[in-house]
Every structure is written in C-alpha cells, then in structure tokens.
C-alpha positions as CSV (number, residue, x, y, z in Angstrom):
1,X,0.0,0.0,0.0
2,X,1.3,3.6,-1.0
3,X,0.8,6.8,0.8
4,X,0.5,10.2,-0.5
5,X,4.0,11.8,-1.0
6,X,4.6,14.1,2.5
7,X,3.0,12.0,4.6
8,X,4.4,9.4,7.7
9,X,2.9,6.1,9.2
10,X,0.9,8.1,11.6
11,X,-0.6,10.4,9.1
12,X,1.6,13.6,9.7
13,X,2.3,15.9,7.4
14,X,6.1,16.0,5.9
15,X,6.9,18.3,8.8
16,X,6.0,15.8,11.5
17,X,3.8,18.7,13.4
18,X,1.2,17.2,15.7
19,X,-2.6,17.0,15.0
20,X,-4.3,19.7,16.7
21,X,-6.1,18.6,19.9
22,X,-9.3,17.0,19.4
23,X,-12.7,18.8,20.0
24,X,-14.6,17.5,23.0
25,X,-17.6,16.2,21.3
26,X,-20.5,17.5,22.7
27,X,-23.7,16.5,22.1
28,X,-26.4,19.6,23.4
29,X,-29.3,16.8,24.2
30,X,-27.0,15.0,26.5
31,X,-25.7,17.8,28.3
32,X,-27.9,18.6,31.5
33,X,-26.2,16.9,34.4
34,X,-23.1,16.7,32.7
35,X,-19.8,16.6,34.7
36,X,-17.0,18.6,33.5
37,X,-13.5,20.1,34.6
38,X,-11.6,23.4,33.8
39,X,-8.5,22.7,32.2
40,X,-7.3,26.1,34.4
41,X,-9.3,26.6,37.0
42,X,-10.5,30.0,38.7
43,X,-11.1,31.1,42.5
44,X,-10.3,27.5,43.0
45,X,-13.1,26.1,40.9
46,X,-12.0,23.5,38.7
47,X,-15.1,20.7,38.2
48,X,-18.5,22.0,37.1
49,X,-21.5,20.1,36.7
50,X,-24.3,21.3,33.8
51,X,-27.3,22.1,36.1
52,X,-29.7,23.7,33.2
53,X,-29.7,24.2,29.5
54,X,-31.1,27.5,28.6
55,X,-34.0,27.3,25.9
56,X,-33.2,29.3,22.7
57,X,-34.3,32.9,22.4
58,X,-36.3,30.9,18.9
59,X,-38.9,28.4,19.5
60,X,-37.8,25.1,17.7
61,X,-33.7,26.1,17.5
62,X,-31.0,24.2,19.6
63,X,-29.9,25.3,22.7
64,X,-27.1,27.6,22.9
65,X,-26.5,27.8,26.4
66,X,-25.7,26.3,29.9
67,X,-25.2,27.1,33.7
68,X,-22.6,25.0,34.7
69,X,-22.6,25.2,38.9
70,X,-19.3,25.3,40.8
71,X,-18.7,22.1,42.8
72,X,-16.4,24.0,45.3
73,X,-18.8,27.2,45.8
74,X,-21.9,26.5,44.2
75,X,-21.4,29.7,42.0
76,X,-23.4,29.6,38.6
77,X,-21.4,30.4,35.7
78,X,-23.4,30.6,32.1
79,X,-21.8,29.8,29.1
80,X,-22.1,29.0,25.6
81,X,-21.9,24.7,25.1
82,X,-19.9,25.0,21.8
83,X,-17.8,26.8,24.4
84,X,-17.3,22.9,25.9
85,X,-15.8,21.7,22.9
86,X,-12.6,23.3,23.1
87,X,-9.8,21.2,24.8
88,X,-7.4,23.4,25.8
89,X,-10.2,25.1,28.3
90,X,-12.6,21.8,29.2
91,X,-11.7,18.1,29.7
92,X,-14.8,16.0,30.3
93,X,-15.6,14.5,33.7
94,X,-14.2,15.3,36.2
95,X,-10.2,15.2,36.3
96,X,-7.7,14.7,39.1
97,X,-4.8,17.1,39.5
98,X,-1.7,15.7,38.5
C-alpha cells in the first residue's frame, strides 16, 4: 500500500507537526447533568456540573446555552456549550490534579 507523497505512518504531514487537539464532542441533548472540569481553574473552581440548558431565544432552534454550577462554591457560571468543545479550556468529567 502507497501513501501520499509528505506524509508518515501516523498520518503527519512532511513536517512531523502534531494533529491539533481534538474537540470535546458534545452533544447539546445529553448535556444537563453533565460533569466537566476546567482545564485552568479560577477562585479555586476547577469541576463543574451542567445544572440547566437555557431554551433558545427561537422556539424550535437548539440550545445555545448552559449554567454549569461550581462544585467548590456552588457559583453559577453561564456559558455557551460550543464553548465545551474546546480542549485546551474543558476536559470531560471530572479530572484529578496531576
């Protein structure tokens, strides 16, 4: 089997960079009472749990948005769920300190 000139084994390009991090895949229908942990947490609050998703300003569209509650302090933060997604700022579950 041949490969595409510029590419390696593991499917990196010619200059061997990495892959971007994966997206968290989030589905919005699954998310109420979803566990979750800030990748850098603030005021001490790293693992959040999805308490409500916010209805849509438009009857009949997705959601766009959830209160995720503070384990630590109970403090309600609301946030966009694409805003979950992103890797570098939320790792699903909730994650030990290494």
């Amino acid at each position: 089997m041949t490969r595409p000139v510029g590419t390696s084994a593991a499917g990196q390009g010619a200059g061997g960079a990495a892959a971007p991090p994966r997206r968290n895949r989030v589905d919005p229908k699954k998310l109420l009472l979803g566990k979750w942990t800030a990748v850098v947490p603030r005021d001490r609050e790293k693992h959040f749990l999805v308490v409500k998703v916010l209805d849509p300003e438009v009857a009949g569209e997705a959601p766009t948005r959830v209160q995720l509650e503070a384990v630590l302090s109970r403090r309600v933060l609301t946030i966009a769920w694409r805003e979950l997604e992103d890797p570098a700022a939320w790792t699903r579950g909730w994650v030990r300190a290494s």
